[in-house]
N, CA, C and O of each residue as an XYZ file, in Angstrom:
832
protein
N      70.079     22.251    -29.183
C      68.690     22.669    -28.983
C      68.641     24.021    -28.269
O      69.233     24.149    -27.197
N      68.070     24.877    -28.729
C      67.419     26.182    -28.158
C      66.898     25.896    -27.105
O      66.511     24.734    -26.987
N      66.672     26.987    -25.798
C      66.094     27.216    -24.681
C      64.047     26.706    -24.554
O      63.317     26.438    -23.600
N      63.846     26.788    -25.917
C      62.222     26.867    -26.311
C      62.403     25.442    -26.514
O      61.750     24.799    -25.691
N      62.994     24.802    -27.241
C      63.095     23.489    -27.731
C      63.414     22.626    -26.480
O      63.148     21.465    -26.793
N      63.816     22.672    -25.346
C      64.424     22.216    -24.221
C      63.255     21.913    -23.497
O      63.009     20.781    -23.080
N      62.441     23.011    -23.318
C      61.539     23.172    -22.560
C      60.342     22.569    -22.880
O      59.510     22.250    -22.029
N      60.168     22.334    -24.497
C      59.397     21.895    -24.581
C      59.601     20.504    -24.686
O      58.596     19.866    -24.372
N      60.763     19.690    -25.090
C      60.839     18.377    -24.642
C      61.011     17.961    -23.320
O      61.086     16.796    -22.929
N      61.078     19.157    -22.542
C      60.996     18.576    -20.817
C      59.941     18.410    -20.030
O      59.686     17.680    -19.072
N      59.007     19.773    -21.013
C      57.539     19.884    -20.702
C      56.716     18.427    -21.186
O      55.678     18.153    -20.584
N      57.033     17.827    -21.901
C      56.425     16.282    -22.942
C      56.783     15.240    -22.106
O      55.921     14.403    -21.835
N      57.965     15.132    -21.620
C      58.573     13.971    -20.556
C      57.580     14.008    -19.802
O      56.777     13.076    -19.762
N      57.399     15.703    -18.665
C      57.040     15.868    -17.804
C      55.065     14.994    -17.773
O      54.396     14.134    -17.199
N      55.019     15.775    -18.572
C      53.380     15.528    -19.439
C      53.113     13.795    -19.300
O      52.243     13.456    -18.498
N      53.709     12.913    -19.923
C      53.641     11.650    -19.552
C      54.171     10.849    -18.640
O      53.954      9.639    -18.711
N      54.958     11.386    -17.625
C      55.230     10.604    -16.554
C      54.253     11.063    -15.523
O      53.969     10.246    -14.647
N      53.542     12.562    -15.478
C      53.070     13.043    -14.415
C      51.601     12.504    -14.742
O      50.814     12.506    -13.795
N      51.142     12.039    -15.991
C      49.525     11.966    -16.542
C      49.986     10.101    -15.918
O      49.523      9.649    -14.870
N      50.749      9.465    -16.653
C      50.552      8.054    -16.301
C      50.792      7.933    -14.410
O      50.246      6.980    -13.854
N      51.646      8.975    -13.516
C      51.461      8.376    -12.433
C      49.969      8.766    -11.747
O      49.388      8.264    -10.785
N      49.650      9.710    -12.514
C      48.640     10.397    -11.620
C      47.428      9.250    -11.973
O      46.829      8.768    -11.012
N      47.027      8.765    -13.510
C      46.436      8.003    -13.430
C      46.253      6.433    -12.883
O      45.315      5.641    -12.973
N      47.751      6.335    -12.197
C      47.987      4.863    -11.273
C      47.800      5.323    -10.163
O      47.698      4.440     -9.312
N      47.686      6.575     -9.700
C      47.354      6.921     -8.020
C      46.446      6.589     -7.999
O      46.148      5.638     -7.276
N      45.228      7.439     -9.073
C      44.043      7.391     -9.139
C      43.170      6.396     -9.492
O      42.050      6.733     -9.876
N      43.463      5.237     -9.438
C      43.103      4.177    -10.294
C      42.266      3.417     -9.632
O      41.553      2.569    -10.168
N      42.305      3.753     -8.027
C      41.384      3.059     -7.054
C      40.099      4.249     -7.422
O      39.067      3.716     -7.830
N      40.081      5.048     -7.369
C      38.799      5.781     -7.530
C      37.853      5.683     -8.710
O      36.623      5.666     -8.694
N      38.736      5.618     -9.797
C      38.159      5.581    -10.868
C      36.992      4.634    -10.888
O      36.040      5.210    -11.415
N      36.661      3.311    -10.495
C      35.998      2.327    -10.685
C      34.739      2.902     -9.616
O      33.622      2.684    -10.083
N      34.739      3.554     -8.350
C      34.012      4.021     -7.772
C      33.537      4.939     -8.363
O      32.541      4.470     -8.912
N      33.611      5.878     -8.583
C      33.440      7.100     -9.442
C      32.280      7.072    -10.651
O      31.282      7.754    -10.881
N      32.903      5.972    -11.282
C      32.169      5.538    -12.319
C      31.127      4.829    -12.494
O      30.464      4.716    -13.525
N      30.912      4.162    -11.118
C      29.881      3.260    -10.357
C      28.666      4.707     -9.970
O      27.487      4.804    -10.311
N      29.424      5.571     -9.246
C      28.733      5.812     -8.550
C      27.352      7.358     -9.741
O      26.232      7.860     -9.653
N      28.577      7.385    -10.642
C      27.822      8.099    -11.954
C      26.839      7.108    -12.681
O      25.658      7.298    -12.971
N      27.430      6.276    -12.848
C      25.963      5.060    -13.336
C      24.927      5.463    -12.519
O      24.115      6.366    -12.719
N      25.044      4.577    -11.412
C      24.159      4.659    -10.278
C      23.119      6.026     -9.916
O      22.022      5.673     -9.482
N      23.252      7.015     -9.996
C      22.691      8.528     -9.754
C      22.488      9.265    -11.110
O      21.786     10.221    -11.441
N      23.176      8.636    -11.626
C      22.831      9.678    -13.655
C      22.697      8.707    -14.489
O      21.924      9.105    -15.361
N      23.054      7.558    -14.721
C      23.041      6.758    -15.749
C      23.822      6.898    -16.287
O      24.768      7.599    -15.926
N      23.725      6.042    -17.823
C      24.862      6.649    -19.081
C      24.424      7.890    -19.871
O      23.338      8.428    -20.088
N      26.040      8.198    -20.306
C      27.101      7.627    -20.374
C      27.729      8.083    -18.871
O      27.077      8.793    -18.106
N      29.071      7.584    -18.551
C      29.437      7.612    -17.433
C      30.530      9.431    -17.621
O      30.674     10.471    -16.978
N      31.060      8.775    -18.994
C      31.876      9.874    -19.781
C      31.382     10.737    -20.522
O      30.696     10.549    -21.527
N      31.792     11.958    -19.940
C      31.379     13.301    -20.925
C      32.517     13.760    -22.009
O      33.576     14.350    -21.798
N      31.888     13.242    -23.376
C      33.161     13.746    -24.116
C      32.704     15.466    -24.814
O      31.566     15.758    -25.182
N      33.738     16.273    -24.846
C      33.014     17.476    -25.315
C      34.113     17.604    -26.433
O      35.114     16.890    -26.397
N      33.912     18.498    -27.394
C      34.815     18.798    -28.645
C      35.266     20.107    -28.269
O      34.330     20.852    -27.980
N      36.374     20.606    -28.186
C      37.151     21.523    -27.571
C      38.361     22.000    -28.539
O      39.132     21.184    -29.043
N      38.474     23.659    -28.791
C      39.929     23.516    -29.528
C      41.187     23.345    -28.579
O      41.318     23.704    -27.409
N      42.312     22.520    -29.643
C      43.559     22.679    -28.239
C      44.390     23.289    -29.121
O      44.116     24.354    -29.674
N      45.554     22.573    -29.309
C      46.964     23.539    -30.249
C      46.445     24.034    -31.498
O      45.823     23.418    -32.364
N      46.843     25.405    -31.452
C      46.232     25.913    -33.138
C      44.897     25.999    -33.483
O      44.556     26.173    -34.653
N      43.543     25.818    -31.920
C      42.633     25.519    -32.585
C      42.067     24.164    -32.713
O      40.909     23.967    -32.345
N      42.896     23.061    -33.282
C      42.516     22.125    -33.586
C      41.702     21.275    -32.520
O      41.896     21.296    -31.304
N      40.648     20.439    -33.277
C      39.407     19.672    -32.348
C      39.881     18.755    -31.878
O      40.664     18.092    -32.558
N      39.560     18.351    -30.449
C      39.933     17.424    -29.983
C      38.492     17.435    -28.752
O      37.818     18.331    -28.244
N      38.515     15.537    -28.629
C      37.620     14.980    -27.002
C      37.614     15.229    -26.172
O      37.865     14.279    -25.431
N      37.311     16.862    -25.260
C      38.089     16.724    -24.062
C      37.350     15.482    -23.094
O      36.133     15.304    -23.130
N      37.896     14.994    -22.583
C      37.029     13.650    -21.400
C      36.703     13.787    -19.889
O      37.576     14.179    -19.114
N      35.519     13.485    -19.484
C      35.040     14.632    -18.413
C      34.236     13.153    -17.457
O      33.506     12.446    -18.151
N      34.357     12.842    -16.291
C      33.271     12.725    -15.531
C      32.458     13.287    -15.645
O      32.726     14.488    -15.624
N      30.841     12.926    -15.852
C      29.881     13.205    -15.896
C      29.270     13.653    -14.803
O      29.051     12.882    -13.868
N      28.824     15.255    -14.750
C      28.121     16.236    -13.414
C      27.031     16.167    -13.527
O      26.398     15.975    -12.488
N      26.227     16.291    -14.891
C      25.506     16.539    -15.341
C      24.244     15.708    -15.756
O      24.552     14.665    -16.334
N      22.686     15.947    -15.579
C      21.842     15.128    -15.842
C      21.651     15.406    -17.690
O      22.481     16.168    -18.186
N      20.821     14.929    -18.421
C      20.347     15.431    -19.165
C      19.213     15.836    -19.485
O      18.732     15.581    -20.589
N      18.379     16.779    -18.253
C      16.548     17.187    -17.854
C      16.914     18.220    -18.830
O      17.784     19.070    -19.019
N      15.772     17.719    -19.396
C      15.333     19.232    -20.700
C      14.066     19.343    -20.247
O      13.540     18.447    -19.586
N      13.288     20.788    -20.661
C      12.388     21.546    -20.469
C      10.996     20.715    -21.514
O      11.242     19.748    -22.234
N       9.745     21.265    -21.401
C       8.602     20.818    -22.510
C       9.179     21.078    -23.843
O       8.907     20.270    -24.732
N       9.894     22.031    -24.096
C      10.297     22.224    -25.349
C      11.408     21.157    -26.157
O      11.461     20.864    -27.351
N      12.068     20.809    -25.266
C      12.984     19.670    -25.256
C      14.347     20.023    -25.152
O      15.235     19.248    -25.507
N      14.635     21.474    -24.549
C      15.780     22.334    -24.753
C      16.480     22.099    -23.202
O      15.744     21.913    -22.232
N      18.014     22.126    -23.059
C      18.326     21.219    -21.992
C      18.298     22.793    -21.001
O      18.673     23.945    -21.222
N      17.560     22.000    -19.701
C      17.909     22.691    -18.376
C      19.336     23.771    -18.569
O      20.270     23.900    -19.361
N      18.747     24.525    -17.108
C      20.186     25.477    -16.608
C      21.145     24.829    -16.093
O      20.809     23.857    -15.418
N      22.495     25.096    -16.210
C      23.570     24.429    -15.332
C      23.489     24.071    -14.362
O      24.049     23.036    -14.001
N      22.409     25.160    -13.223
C      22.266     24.851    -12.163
C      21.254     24.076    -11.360
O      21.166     23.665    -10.203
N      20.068     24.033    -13.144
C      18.976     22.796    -12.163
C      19.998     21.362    -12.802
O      20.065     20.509    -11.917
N      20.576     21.044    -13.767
C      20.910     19.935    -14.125
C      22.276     19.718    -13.083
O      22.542     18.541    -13.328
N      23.094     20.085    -12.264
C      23.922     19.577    -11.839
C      23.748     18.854    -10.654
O      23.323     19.521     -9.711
N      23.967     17.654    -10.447
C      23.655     16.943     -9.096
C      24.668     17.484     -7.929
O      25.592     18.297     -7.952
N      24.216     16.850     -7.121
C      25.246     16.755     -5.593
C      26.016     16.153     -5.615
O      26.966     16.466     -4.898
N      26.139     14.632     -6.623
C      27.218     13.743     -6.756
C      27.969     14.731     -7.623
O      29.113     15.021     -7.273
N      27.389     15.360     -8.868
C      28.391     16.153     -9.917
C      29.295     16.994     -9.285
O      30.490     16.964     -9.579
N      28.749     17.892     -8.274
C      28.831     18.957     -6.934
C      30.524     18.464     -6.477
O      31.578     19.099     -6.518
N      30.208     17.027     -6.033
C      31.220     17.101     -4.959
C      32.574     16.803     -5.795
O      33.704     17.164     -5.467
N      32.125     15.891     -7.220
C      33.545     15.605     -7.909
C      33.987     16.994     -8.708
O      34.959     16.991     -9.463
N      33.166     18.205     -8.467
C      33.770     19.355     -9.392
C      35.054     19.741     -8.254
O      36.231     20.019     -8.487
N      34.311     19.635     -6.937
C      34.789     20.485     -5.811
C      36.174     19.638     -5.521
O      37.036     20.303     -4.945
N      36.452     18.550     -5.768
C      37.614     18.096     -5.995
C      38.448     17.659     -7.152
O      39.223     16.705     -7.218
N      38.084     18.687     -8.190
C      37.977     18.553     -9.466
C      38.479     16.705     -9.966
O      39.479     16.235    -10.507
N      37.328     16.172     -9.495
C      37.158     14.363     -9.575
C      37.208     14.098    -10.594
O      37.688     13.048    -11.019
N      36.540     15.316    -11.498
C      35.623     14.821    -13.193
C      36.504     14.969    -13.923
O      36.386     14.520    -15.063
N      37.915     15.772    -13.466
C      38.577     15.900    -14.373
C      39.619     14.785    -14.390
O      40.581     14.991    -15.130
N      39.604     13.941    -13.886
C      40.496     12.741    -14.019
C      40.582     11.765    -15.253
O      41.424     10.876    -15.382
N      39.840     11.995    -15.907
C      40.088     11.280    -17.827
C      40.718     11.993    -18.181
O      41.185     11.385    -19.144
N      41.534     13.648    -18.188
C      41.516     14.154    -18.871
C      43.369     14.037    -19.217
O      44.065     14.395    -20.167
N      43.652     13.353    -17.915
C      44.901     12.663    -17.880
C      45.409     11.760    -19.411
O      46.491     11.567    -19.965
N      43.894     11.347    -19.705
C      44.401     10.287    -20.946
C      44.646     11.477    -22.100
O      45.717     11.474    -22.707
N      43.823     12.306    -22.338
C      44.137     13.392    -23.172
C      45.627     13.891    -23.271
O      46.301     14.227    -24.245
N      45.988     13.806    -21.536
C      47.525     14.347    -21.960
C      48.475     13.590    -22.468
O      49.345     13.912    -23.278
N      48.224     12.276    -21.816
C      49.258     11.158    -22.571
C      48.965     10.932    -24.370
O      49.840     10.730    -25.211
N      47.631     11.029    -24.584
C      47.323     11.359    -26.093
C      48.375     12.242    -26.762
O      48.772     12.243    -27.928
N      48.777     13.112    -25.547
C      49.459     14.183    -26.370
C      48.588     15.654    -26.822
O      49.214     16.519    -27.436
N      47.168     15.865    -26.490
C      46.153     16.666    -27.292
C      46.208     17.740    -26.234
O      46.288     18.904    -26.627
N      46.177     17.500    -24.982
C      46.677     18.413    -23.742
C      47.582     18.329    -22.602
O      47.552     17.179    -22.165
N      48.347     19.052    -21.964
C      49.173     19.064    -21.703
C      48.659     19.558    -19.429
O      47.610     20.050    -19.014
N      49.758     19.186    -18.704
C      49.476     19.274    -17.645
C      49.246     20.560    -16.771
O      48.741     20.595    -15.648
N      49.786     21.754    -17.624
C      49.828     23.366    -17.173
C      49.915     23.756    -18.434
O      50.714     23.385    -19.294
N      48.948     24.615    -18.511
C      48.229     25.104    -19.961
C      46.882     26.015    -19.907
O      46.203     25.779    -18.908
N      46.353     27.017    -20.788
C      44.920     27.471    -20.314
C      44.072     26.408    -20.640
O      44.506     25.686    -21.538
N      42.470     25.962    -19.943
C      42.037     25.543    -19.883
C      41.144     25.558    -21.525
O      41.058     26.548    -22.252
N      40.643     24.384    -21.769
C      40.380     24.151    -23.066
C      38.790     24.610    -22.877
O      38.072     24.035    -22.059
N      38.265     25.804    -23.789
C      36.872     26.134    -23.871
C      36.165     26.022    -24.536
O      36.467     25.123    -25.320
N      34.935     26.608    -24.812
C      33.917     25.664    -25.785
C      34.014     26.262    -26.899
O      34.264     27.467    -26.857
N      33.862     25.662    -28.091
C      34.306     25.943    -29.365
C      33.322     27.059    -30.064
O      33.636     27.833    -30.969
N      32.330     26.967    -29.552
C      31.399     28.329    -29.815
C      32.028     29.547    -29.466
O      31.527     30.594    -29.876
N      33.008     29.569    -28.799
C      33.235     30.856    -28.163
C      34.469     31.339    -28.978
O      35.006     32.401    -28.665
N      35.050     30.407    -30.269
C      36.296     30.606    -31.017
C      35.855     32.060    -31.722
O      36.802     32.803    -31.464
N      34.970     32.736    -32.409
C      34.546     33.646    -33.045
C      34.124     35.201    -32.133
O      34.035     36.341    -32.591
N      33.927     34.726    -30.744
C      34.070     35.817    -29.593
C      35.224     36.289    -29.176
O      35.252     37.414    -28.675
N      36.379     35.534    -29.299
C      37.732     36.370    -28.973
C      38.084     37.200    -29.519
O      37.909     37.204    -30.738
N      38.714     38.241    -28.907
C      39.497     39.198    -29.321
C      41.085     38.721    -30.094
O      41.497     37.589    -29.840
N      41.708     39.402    -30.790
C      42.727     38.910    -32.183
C      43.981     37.956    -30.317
O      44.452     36.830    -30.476
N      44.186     38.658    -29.048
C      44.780     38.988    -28.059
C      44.270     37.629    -27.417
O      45.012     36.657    -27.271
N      43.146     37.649    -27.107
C      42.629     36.561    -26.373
C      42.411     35.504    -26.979
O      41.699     34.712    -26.362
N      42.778     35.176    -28.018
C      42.951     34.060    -29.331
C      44.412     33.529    -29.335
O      44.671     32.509    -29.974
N      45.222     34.087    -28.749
C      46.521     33.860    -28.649
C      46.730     32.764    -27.470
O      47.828     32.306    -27.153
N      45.634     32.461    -26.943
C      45.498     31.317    -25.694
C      45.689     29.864    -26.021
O      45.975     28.939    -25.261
N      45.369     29.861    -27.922
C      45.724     28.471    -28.311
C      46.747     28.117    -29.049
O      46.882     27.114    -29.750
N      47.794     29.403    -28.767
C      49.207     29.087    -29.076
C      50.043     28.292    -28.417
O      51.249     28.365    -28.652
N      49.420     27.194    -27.266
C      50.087     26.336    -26.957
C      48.776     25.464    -26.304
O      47.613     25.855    -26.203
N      49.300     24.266    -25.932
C      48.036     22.915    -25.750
C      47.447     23.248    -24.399
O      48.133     23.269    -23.377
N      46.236     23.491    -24.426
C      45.368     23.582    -23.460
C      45.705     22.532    -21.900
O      46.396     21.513    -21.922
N      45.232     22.926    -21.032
C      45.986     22.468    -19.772
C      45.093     21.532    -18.931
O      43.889     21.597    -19.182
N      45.442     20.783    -18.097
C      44.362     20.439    -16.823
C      44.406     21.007    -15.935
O      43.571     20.857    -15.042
N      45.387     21.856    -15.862
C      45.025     23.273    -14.765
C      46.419     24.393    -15.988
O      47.059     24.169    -17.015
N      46.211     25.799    -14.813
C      46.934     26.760    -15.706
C      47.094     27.932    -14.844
O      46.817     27.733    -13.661
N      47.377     28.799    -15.081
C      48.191     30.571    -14.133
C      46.175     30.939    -14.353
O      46.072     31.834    -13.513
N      45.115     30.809    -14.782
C      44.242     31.220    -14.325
C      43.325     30.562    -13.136
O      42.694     31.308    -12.386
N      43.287     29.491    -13.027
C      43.424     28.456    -12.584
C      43.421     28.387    -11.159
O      42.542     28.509    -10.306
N      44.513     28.183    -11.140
C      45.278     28.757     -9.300
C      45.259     30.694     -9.385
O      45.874     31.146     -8.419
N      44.832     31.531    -10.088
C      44.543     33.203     -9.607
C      42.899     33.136     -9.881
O      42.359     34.076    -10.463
N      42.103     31.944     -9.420
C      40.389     32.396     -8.915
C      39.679     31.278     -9.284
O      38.681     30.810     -8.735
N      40.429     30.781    -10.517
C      39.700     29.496    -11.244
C      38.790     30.129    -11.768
O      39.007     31.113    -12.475
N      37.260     29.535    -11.433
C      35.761     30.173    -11.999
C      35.364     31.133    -11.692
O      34.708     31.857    -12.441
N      35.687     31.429    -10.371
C      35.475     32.682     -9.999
C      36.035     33.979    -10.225
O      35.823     34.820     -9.351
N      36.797     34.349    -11.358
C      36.977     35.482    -11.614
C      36.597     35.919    -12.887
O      36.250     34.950    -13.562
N      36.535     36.739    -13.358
C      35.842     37.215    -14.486
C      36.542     36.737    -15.620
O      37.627     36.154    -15.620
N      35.460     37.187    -17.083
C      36.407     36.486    -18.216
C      36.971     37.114    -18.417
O      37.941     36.507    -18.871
N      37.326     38.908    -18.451
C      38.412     39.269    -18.846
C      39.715     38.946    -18.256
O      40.730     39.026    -18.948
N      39.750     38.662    -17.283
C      40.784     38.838    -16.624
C      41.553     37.228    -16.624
O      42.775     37.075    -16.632
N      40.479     36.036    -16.611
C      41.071     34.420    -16.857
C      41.376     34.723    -18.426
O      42.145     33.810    -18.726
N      41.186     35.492    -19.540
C      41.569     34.706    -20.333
C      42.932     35.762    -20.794
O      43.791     35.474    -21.627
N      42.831     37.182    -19.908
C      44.404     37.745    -19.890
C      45.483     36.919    -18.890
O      46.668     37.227    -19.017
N      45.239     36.204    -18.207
C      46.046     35.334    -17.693
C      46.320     34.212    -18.437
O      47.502     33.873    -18.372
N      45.765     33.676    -18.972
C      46.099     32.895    -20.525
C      47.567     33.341    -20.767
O      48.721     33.030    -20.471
N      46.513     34.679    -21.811
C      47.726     35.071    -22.602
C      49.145     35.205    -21.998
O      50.194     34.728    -22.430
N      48.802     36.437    -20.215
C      49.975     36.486    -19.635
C      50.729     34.718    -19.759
O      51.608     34.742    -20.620
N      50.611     33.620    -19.266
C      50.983     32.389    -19.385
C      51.725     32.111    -20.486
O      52.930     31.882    -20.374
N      50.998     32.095    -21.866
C      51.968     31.693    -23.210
C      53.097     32.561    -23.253
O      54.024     32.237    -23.996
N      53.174     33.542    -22.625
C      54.546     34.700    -22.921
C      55.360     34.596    -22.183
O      56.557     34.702    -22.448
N      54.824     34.339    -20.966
C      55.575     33.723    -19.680
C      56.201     32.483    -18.857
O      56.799     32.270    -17.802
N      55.597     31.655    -20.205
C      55.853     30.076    -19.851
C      56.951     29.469    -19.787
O      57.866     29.756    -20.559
N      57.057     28.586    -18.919
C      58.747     28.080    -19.134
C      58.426     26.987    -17.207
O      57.736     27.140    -16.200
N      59.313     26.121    -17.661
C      59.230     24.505    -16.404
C      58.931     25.368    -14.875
O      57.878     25.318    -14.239
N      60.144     26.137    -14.517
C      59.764     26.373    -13.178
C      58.315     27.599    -12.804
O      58.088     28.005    -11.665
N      57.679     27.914    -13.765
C      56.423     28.425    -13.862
C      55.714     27.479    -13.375
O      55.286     27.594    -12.226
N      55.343     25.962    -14.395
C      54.999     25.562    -14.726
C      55.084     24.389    -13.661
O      54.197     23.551    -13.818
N      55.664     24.227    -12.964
C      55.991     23.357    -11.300
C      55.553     24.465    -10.424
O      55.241     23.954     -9.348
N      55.373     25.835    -10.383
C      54.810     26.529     -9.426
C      53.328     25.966     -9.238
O      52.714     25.488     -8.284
N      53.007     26.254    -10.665
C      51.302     26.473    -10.422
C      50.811     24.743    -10.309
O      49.630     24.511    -10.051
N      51.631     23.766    -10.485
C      51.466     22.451    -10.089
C      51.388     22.717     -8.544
O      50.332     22.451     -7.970
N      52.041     23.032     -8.109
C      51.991     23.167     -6.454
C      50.976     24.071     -6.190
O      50.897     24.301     -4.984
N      50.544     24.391     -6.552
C      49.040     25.549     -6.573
C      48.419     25.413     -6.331
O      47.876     25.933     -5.357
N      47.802     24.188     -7.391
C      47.037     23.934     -7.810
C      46.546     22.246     -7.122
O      45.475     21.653     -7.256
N      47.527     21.922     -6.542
C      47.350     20.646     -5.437
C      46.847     21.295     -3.821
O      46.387     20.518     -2.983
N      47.043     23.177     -3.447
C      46.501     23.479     -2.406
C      44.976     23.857     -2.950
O      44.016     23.841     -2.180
N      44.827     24.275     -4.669
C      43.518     24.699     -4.416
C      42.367     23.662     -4.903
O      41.265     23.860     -5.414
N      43.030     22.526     -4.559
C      42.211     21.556     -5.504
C      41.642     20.940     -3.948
O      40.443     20.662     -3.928
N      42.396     20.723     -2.709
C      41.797     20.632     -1.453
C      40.794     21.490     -0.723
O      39.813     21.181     -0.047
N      41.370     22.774     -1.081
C      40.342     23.522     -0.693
C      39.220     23.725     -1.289
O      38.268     24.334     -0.801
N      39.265     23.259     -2.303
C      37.950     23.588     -3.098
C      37.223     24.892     -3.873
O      36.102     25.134     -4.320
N      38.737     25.716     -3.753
C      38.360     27.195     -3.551
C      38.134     27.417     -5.356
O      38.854     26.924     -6.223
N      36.798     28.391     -5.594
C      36.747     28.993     -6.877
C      36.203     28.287     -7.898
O      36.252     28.713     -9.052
N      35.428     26.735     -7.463
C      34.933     26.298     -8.545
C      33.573     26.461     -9.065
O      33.029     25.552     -9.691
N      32.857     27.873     -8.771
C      31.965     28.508     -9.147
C      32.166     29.547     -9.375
O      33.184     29.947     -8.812
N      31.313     30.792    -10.404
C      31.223     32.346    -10.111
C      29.985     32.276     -9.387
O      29.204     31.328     -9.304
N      29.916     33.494     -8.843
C      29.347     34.163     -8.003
C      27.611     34.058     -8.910
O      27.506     34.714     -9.946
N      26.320     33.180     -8.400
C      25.100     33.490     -9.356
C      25.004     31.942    -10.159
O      23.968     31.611    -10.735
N      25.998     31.216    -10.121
C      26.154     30.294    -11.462
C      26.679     29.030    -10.943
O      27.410     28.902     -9.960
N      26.154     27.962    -11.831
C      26.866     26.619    -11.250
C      28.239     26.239    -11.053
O      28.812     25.604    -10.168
N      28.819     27.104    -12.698
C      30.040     26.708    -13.036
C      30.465     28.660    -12.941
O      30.742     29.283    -11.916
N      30.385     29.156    -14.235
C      30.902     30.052    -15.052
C      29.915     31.204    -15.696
O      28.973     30.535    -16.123
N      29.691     32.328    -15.933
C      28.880     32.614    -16.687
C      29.138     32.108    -18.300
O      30.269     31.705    -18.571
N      28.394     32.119    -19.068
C      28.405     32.421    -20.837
C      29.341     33.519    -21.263
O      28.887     34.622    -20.958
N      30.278     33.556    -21.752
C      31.501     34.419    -22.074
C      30.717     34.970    -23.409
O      30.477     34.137    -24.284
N      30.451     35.850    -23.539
C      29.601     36.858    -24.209
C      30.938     37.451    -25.436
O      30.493     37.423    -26.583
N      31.984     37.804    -25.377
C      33.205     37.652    -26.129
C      33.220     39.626    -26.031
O      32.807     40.415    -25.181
N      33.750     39.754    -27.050
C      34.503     41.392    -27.220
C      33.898     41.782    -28.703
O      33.672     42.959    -28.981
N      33.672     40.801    -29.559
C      33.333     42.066    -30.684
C      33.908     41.979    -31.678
O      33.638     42.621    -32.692
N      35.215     40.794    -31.505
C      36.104     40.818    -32.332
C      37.724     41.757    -31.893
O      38.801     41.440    -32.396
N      37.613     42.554    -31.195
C      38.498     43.818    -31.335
C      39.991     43.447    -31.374
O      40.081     42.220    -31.399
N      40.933     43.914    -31.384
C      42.305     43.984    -30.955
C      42.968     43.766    -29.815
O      44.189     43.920    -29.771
């Protein structure tokens, strides 16, 4: 086996021993969590969204639910920032919601360090460069991730992408695991600056 081939069956081991323990750590919360999203939002408890991962291809990403569903007279849904609760608030800030997404990785559809999987509207806004982000399986965290998370601009999270697929390889990939366990305490970056989450990634134009 090649150096690429190594890595990536170490990266797959890694992927299901680290998704199944993390989901037996977590396993006391889950039932709270899910209580406590009933309880303050109703159903569903689970947010499934359709997301590209390898190549593009569609997949569930699976989300704790932040989100109400208040739409306007028109019937068109609220801003990010009137629909997100305080309960949604506190499980972003410990990224709580993202704890299904563990089953995704054992699925195999995403992987544990990877760029983050985005909304499929935005496949026709990339640049030929910034399209190169789904040359490998989207992540539950990633090298943009732990350098600002939400808070840094889109050019620059989704050139850290790319930097990532070129740069990837295990002991990368155990760095930003350790990273990403200091910035997940601190809470640091899970907004931009103006916005609940993120702005609307407006894209490039197409270009090169």
């Amino acid at each position: 086996m090649n150096e690429r081939a190594v890595y990536s069956a170490t990266k797959r081991t890694l992927d299901i021993l680290g998704a199944g323990m993390a989901l037996a750590v977590s396993s006391p919360l889950l039932l709270p969590v899910a209580l406590a999203i009933r309880w303050r939002m109703g159903s569903p408890v689970l947010f499934r969204h359709p997301r590209p991962g390898y190549r593009e291809r569609r997949f569930d990403c699976l989300k704790f639910r932040t989100m109400t569903g208040a739409r306007d007279s028109n019937g068109r849904l609220l801003s990010d920032q009137e629909r997100l609760t305080p309960l949604g608030l506190f499980l972003r800030r410990f990224s709580l919601d993202e704890l299904p997404q563990f089953w995704n990785v054992l699925k195999g559809e995403m992987t544990l360090v990877g760029p983050r999987p985005l909304e499929i509207r935005y496949l026709p806004r990339y640049s030929a460069e910034q399209r190169r982000r789904h040359d490998v399986k989207p992540g539950i965290t990633g090298w943009a991730q732990v350098n600002g998370r939400n808070a840094i601009d889109w050019d620059t999270r989704l050139a850290l992408d790319t930097w990532y697929v070129d740069h990837r390889g295990l002991w990368l990939d155990l760095k930003i695991l350790a990273l990403t366990a200091r910035r997940v305490l601190s809470g640091h970056g899970i907004s931009q600056a103006g916005h609940a989450t993120m702005s609307e990634f407006e894209g490039t134009g197409g270009s090169v």
